[in-house]
PDB file of N, CA, C and O in Angstrom:
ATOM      1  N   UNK A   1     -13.117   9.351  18.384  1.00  0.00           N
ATOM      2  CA  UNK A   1     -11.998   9.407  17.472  1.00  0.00           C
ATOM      3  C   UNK A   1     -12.429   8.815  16.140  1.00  0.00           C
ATOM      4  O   UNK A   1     -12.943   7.705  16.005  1.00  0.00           O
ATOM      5  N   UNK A   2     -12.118   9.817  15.027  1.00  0.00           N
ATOM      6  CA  UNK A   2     -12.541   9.169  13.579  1.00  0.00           C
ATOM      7  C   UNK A   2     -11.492   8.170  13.442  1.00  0.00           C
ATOM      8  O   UNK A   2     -10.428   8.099  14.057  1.00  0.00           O
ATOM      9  N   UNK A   3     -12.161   7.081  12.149  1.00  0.00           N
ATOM     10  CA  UNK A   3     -11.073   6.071  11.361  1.00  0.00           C
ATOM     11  C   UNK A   3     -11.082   7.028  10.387  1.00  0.00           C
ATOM     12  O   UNK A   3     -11.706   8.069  10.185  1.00  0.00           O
ATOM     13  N   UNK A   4     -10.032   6.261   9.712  1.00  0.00           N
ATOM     14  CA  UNK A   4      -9.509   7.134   8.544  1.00  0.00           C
ATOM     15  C   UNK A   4      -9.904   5.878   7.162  1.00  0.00           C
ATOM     16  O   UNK A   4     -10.377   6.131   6.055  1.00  0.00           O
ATOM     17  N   UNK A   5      -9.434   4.274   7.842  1.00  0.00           N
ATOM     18  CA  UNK A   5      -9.618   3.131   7.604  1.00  0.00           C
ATOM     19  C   UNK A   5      -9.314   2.922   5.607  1.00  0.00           C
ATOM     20  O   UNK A   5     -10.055   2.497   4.721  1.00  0.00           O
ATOM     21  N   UNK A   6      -7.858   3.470   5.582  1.00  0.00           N
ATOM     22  CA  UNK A   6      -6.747   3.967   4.313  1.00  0.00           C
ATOM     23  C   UNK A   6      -6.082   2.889   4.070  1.00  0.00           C
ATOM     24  O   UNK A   6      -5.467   2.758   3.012  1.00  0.00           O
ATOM     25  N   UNK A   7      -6.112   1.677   5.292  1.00  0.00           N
ATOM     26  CA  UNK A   7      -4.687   1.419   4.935  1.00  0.00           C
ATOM     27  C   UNK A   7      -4.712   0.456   3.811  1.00  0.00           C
ATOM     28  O   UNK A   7      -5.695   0.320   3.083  1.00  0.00           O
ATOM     29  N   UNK A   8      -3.708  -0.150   3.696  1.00  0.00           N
ATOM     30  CA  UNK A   8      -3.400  -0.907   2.569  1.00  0.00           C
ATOM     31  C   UNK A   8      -2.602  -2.356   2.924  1.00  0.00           C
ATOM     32  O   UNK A   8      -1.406  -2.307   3.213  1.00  0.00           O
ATOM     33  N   UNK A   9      -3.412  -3.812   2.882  1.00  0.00           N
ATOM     34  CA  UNK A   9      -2.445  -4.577   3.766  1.00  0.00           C
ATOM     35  C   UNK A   9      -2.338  -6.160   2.469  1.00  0.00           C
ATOM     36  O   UNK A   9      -3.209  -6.818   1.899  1.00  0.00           O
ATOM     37  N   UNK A  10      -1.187  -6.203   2.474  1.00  0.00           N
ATOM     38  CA  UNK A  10      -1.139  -7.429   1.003  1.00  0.00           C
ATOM     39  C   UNK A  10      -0.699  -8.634   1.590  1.00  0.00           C
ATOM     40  O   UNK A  10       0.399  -8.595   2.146  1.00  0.00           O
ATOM     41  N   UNK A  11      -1.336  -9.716   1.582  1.00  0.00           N
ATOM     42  CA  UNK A  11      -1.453 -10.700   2.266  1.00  0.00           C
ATOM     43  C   UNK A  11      -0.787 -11.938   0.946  1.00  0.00           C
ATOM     44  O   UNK A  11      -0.524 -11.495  -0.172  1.00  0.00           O
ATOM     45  N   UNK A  12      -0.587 -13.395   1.248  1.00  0.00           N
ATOM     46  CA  UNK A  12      -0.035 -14.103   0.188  1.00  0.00           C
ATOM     47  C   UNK A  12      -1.703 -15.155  -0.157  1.00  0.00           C
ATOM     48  O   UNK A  12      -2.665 -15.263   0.602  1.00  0.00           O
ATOM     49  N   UNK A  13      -1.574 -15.589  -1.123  1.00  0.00           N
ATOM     50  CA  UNK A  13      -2.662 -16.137  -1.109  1.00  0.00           C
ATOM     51  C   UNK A  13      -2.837 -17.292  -0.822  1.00  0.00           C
ATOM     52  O   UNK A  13      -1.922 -18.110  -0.920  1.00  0.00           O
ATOM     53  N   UNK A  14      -4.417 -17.711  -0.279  1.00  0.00           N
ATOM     54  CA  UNK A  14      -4.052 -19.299   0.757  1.00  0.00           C
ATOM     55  C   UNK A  14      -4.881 -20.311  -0.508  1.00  0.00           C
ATOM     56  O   UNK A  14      -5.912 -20.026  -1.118  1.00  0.00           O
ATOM     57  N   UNK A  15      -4.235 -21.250  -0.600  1.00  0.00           N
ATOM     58  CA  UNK A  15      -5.069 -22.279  -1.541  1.00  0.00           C
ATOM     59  C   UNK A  15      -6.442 -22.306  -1.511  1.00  0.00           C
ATOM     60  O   UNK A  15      -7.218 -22.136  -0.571  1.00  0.00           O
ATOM     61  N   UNK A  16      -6.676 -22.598  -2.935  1.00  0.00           N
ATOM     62  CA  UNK A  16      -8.317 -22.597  -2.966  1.00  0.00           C
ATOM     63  C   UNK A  16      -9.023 -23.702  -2.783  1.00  0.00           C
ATOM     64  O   UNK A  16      -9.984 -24.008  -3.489  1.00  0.00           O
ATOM     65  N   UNK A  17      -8.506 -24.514  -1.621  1.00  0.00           N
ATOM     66  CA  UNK A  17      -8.831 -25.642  -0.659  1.00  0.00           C
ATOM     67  C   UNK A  17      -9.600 -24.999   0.114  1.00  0.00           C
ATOM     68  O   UNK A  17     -10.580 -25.488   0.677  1.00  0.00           O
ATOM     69  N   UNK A  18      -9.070 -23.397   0.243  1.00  0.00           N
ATOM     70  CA  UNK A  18      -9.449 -22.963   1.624  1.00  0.00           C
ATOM     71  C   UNK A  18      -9.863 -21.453   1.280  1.00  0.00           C
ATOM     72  O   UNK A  18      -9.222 -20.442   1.568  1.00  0.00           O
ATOM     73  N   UNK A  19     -11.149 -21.539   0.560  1.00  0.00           N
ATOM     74  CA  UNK A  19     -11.633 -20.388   0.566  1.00  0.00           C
ATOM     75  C   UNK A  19     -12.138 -19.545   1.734  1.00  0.00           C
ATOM     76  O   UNK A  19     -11.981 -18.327   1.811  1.00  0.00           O
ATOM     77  N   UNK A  20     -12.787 -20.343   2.678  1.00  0.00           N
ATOM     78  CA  UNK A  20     -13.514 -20.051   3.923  1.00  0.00           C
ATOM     79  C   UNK A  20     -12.010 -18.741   4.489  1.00  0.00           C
ATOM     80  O   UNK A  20     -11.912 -17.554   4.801  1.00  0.00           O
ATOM     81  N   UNK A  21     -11.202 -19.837   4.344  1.00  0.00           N
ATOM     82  CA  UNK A  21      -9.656 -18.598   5.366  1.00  0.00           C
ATOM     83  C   UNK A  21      -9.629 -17.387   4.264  1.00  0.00           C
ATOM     84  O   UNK A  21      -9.243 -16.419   4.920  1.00  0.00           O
ATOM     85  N   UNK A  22      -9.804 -17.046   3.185  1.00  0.00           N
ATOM     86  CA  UNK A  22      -9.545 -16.472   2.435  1.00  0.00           C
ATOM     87  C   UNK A  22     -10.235 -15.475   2.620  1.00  0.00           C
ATOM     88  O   UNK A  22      -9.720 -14.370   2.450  1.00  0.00           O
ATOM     89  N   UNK A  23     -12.007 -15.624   3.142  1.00  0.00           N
ATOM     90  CA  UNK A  23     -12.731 -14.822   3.276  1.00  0.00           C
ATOM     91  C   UNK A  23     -12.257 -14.052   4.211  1.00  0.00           C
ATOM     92  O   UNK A  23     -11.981 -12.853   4.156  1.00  0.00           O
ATOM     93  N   UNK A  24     -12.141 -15.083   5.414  1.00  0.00           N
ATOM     94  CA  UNK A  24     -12.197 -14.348   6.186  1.00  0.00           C
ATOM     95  C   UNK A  24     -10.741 -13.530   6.850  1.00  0.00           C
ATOM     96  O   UNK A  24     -10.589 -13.000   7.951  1.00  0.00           O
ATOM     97  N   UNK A  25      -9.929 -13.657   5.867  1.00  0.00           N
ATOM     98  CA  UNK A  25      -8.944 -12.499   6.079  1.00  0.00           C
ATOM     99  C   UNK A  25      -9.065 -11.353   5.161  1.00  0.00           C
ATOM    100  O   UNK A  25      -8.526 -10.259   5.334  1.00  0.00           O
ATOM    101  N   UNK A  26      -9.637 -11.610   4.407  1.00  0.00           N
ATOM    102  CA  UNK A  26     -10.116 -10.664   3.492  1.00  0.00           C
ATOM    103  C   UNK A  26     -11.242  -9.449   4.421  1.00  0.00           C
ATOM    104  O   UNK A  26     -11.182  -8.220   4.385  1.00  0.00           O
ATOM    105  N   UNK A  27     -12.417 -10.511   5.364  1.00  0.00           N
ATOM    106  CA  UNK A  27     -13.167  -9.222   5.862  1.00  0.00           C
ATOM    107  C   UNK A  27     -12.156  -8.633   7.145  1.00  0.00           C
ATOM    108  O   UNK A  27     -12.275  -7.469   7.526  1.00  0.00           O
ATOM    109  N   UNK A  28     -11.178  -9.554   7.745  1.00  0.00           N
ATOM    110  CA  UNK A  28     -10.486  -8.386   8.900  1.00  0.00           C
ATOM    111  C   UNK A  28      -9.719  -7.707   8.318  1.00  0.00           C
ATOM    112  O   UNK A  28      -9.637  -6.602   8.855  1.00  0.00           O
ATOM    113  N   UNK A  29      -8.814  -7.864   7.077  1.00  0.00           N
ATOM    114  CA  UNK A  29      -8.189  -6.778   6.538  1.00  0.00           C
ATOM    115  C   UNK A  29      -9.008  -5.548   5.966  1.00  0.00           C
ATOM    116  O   UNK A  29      -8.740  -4.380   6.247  1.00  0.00           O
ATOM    117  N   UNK A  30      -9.722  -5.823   5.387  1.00  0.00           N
ATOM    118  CA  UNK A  30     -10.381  -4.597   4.880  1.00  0.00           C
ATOM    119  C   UNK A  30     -11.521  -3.847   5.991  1.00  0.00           C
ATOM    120  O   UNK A  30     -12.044  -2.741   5.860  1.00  0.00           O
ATOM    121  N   UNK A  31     -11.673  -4.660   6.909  1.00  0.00           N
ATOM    122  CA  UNK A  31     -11.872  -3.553   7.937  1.00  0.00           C
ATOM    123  C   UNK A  31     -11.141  -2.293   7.955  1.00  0.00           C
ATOM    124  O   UNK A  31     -11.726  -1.260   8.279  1.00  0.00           O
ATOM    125  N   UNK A  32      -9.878  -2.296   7.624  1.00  0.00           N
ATOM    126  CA  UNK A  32      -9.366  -1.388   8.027  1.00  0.00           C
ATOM    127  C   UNK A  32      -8.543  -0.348   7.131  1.00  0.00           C
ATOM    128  O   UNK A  32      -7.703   0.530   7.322  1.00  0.00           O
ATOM    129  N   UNK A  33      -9.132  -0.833   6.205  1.00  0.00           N
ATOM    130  CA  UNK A  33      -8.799  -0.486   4.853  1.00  0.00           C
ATOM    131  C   UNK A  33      -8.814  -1.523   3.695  1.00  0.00           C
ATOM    132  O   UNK A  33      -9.622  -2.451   3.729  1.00  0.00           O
ATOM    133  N   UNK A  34      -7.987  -1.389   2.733  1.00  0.00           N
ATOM    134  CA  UNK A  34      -7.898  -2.374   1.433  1.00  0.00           C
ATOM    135  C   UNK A  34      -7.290  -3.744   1.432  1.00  0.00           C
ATOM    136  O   UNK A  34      -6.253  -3.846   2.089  1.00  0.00           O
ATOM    137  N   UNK A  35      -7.700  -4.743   0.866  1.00  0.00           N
ATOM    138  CA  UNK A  35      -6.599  -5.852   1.191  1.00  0.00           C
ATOM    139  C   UNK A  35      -6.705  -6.269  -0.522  1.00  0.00           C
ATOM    140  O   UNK A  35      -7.477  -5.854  -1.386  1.00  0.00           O
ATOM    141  N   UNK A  36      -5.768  -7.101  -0.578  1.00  0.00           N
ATOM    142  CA  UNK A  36      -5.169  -7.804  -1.812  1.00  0.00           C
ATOM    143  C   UNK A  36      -4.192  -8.603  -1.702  1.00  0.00           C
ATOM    144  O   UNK A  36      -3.161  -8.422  -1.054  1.00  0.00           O
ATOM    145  N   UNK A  37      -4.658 -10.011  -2.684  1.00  0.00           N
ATOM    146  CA  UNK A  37      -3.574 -11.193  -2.102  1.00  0.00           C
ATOM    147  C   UNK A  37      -2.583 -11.296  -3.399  1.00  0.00           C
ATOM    148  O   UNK A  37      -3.028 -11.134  -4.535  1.00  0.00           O
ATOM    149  N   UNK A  38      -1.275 -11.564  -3.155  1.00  0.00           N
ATOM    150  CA  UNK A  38      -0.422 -11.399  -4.441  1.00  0.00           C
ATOM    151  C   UNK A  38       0.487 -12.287  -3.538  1.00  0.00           C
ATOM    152  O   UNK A  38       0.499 -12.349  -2.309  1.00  0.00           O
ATOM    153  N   UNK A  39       1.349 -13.051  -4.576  1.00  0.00           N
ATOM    154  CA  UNK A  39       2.158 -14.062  -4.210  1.00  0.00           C
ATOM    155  C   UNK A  39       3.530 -13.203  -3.430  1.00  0.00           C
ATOM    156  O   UNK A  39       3.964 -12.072  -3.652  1.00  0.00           O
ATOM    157  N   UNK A  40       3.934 -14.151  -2.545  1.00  0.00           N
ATOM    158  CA  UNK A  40       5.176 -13.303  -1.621  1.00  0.00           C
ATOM    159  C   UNK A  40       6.141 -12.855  -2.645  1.00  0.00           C
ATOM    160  O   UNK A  40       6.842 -11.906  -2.295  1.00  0.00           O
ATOM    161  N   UNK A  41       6.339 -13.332  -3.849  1.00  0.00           N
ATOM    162  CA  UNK A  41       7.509 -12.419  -4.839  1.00  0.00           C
ATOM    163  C   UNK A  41       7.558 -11.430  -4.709  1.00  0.00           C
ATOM    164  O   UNK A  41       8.546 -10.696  -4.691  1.00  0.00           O
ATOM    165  N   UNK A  42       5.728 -11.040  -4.505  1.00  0.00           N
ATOM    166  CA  UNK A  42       5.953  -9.757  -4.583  1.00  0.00           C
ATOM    167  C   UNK A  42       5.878  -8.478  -3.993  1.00  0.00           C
ATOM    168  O   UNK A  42       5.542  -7.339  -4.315  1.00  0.00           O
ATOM    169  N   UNK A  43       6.529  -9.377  -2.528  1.00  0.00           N
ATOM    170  CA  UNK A  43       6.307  -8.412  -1.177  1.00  0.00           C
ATOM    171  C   UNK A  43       7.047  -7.451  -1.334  1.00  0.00           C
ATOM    172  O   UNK A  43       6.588  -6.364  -0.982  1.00  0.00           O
ATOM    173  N   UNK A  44       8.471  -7.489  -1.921  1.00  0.00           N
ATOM    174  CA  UNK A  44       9.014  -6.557  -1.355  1.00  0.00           C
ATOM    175  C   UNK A  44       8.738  -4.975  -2.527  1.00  0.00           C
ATOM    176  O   UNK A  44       8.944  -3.920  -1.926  1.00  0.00           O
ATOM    177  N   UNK A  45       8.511  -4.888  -3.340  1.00  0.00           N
ATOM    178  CA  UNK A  45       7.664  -4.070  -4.198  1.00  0.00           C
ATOM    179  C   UNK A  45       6.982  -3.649  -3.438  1.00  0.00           C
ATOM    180  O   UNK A  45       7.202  -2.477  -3.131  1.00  0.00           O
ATOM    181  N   UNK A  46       5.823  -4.366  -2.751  1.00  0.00           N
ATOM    182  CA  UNK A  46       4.573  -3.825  -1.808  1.00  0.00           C
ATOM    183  C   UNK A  46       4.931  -2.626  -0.602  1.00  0.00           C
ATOM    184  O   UNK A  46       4.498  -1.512  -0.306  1.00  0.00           O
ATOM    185  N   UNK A  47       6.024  -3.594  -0.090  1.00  0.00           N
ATOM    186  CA  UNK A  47       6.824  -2.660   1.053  1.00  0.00           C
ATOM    187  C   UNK A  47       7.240  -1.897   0.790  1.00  0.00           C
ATOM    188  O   UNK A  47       7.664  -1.152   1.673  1.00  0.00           O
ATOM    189  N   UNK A  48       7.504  -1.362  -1.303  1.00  0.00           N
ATOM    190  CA  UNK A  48       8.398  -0.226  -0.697  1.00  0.00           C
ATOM    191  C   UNK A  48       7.296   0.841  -1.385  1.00  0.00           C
ATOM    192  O   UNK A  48       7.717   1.997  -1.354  1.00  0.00           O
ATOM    193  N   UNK A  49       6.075   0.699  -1.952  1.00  0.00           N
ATOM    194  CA  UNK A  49       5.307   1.442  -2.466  1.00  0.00           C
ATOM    195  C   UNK A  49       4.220   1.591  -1.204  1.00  0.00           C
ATOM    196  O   UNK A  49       3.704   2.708  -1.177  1.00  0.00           O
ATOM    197  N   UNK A  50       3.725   0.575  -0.037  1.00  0.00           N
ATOM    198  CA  UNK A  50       3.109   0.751   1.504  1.00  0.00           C
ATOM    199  C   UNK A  50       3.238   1.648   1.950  1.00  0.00           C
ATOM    200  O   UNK A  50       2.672   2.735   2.064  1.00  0.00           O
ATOM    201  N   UNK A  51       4.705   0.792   2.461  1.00  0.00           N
ATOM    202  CA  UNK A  51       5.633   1.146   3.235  1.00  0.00           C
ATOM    203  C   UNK A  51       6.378   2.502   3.452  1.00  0.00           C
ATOM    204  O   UNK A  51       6.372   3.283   4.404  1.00  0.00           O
ATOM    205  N   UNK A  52       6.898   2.514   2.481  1.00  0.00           N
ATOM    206  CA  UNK A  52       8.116   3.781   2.474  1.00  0.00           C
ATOM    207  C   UNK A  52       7.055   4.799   1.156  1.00  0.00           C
ATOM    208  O   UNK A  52       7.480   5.944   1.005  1.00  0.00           O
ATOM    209  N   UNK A  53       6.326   4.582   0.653  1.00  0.00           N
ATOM    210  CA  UNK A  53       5.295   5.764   0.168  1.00  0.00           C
ATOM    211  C   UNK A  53       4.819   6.862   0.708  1.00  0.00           C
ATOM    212  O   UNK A  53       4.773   8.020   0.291  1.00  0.00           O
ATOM    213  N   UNK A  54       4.442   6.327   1.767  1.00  0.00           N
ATOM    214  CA  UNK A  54       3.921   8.250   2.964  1.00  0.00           C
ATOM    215  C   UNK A  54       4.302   8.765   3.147  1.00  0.00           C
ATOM    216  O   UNK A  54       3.988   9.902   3.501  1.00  0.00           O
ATOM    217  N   UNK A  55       6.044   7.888   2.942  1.00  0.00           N
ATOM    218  CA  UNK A  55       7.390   8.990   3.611  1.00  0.00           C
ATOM    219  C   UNK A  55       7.404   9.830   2.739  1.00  0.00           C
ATOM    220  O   UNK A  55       7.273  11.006   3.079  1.00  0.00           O
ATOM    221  N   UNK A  56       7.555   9.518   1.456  1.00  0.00           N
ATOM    222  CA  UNK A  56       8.056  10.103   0.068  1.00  0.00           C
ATOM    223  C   UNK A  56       6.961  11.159  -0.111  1.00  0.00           C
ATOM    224  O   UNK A  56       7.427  12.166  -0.644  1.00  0.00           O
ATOM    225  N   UNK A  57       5.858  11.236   0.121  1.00  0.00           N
ATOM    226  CA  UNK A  57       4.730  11.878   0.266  1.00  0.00           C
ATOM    227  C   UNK A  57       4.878  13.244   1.193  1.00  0.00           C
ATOM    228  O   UNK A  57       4.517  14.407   1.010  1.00  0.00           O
ATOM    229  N   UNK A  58       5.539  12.607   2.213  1.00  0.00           N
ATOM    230  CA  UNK A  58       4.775  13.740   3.004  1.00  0.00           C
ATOM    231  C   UNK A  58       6.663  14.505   2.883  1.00  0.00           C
ATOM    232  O   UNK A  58       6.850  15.487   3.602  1.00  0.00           O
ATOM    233  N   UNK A  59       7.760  14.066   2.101  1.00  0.00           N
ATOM    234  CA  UNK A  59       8.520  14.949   1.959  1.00  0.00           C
ATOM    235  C   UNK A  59       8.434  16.016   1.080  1.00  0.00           C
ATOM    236  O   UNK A  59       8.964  17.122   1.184  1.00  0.00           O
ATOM    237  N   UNK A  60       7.722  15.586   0.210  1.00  0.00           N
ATOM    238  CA  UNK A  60       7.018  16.307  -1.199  1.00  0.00           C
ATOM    239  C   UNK A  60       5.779  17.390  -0.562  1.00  0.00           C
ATOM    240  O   UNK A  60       5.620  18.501  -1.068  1.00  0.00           O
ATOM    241  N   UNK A  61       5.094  16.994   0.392  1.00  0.00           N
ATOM    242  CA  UNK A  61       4.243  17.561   1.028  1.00  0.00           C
ATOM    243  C   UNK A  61       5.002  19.092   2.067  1.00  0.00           C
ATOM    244  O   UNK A  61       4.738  20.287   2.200  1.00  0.00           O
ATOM    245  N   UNK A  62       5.716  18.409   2.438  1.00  0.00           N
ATOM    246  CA  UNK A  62       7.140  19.767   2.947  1.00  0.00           C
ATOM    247  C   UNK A  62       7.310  20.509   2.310  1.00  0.00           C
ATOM    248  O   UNK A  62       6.882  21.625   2.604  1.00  0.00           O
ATOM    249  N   UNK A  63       8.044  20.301   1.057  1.00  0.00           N
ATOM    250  CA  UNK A  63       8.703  20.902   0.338  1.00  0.00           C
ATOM    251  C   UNK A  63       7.597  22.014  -0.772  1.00  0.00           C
ATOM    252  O   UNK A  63       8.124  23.048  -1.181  1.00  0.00           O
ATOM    253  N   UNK A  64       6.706  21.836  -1.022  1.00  0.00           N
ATOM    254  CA  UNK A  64       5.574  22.155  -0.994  1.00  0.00           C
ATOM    255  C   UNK A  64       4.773  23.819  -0.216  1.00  0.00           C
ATOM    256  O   UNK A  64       4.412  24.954  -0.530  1.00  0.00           O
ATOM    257  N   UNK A  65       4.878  22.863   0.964  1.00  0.00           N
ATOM    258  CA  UNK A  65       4.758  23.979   2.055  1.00  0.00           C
ATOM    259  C   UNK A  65       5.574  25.105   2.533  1.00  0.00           C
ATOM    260  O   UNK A  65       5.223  26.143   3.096  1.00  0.00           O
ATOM    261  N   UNK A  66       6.918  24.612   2.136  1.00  0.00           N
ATOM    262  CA  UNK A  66       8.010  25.402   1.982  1.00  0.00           C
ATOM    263  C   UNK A  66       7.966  26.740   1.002  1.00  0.00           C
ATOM    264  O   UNK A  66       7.903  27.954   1.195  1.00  0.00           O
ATOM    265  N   UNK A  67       8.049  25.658  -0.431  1.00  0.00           N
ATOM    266  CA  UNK A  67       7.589  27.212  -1.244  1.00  0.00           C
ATOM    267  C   UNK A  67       6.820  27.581  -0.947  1.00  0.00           C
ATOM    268  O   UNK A  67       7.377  28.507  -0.357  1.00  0.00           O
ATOM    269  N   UNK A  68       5.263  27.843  -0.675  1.00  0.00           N
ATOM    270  CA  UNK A  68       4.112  28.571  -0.421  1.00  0.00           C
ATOM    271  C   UNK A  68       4.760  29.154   0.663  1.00  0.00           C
ATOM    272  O   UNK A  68       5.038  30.211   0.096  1.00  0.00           O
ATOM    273  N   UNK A  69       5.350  29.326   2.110  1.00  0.00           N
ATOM    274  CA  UNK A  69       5.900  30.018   3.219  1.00  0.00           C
ATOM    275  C   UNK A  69       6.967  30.859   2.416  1.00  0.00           C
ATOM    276  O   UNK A  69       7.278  31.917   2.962  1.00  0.00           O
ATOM    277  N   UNK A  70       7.664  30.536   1.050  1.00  0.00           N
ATOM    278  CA  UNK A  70       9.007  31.277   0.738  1.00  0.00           C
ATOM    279  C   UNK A  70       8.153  32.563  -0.605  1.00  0.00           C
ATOM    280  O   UNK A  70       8.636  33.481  -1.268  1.00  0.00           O
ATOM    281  N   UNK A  71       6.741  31.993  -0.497  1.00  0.00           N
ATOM    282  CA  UNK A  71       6.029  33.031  -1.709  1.00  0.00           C
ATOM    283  C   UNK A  71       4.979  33.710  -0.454  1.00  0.00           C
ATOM    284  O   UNK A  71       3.875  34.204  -0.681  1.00  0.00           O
ATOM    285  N   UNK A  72       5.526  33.610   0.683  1.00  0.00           N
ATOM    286  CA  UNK A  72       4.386  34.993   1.659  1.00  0.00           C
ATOM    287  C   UNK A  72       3.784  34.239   2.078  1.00  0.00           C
ATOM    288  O   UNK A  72       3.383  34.747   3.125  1.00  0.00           O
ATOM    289  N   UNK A  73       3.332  33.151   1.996  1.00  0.00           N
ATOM    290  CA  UNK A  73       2.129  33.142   2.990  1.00  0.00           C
ATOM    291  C   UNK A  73       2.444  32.150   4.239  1.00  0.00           C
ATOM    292  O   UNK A  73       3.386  31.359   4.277  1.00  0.00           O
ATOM    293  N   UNK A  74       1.495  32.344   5.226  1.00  0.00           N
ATOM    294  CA  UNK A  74       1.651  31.771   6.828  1.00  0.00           C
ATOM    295  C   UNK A  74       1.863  30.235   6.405  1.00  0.00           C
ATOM    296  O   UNK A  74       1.312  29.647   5.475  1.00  0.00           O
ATOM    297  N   UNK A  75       2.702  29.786   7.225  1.00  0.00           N
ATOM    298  CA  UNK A  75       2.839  28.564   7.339  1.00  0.00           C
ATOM    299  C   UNK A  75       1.542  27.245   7.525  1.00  0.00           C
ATOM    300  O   UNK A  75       1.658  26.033   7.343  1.00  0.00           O
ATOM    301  N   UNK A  76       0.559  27.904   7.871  1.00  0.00           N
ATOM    302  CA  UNK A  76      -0.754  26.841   8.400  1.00  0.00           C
ATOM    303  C   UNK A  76      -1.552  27.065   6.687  1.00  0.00           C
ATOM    304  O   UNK A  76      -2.246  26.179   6.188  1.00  0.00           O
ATOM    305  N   UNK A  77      -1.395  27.797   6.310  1.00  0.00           N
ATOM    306  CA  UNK A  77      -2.340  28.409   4.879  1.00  0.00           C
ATOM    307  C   UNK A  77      -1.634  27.756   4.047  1.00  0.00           C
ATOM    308  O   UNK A  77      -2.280  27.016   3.305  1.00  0.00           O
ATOM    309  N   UNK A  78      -0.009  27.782   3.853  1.00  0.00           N
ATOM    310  CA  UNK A  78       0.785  26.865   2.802  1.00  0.00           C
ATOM    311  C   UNK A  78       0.495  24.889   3.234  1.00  0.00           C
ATOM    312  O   UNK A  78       0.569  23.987   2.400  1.00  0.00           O
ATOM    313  N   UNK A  79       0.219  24.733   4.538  1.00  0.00           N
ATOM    314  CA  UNK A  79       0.199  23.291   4.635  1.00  0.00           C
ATOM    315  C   UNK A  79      -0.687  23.012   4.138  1.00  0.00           C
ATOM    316  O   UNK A  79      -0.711  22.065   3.352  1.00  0.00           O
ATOM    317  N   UNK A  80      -2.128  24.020   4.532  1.00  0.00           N
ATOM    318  CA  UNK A  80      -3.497  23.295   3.872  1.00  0.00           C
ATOM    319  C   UNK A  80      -3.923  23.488   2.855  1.00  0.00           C
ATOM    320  O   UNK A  80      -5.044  23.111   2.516  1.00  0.00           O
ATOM    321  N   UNK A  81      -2.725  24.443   1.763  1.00  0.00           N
ATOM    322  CA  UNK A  81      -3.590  24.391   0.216  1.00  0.00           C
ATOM    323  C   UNK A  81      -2.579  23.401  -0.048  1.00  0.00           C
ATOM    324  O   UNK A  81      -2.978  22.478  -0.757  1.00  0.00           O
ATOM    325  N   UNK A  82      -1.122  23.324   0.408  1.00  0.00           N
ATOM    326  CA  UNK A  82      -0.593  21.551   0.146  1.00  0.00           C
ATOM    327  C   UNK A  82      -1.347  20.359  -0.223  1.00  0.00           C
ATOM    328  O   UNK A  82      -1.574  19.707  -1.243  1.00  0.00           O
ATOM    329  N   UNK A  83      -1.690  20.332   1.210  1.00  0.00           N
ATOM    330  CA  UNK A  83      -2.538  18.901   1.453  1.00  0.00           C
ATOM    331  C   UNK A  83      -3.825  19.196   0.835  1.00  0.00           C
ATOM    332  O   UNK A  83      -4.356  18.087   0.780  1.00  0.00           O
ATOM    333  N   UNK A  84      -4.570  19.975   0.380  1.00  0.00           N
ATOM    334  CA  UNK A  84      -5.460  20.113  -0.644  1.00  0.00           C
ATOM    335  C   UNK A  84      -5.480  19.992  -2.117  1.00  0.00           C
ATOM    336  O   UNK A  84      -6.462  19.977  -2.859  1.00  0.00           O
ATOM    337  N   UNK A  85      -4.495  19.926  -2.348  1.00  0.00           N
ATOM    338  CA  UNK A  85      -4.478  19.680  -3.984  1.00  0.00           C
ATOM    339  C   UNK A  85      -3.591  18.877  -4.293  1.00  0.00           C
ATOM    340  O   UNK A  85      -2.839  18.993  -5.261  1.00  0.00           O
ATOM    341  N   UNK A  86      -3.609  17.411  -2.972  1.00  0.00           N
ATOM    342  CA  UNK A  86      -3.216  16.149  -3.796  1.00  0.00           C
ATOM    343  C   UNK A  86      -4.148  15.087  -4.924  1.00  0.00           C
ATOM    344  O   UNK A  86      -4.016  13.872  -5.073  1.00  0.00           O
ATOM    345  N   UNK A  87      -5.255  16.176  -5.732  1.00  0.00           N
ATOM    346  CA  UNK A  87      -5.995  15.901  -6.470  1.00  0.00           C
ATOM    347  C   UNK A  87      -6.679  14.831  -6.386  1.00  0.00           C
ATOM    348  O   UNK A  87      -6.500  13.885  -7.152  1.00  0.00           O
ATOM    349  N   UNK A  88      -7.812  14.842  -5.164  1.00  0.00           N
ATOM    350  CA  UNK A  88      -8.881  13.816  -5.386  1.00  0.00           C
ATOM    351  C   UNK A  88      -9.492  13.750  -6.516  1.00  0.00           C
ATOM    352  O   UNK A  88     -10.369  12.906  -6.696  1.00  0.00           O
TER     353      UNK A  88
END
């Protein structure tokens, strides 16, 4: 099974008493993707651009697929020029 290893995880930051902890949440988060420490103010921003972002994404990603199925073409051909030209 592939990683995809995308994610995105925002942690608060630990005093710089304690760099050693810093590291090392820094290397298990980004195992698995990106990490970044920002003060808890500004969690809930985080959560809703994380969080509730893929949703918003992949409704746009529908709707998308929709027109391409409502301009002729097969439903599997409209998903994957969708999801192809979220412009890497």
């Amino acid at each position: 099974m592939g990683q995809i290893r995308e994610g995105m995880t925002v942690v608060t930051p630990v005093s710089e008493d304690h760099e050693f902890d810093r590291e090392i949440l820094l290397a298990i988060f980004s195992s698995i993707g990106r990490c970044r420490f920002l003060e808890e103010k500004h969690f809930d921003a985080c959560t809703a651009l994380c969080g509730s972002g893929p949703a918003f994404v992949s409704v746009v990603l529908e709707a998308l697929t929709d027109g391409g199925v409502m301009m002729g073409l097969p439903r599997a051909e409209a998903l994957e020029l969708a999801a192809q030209s979220e412009g890497r």
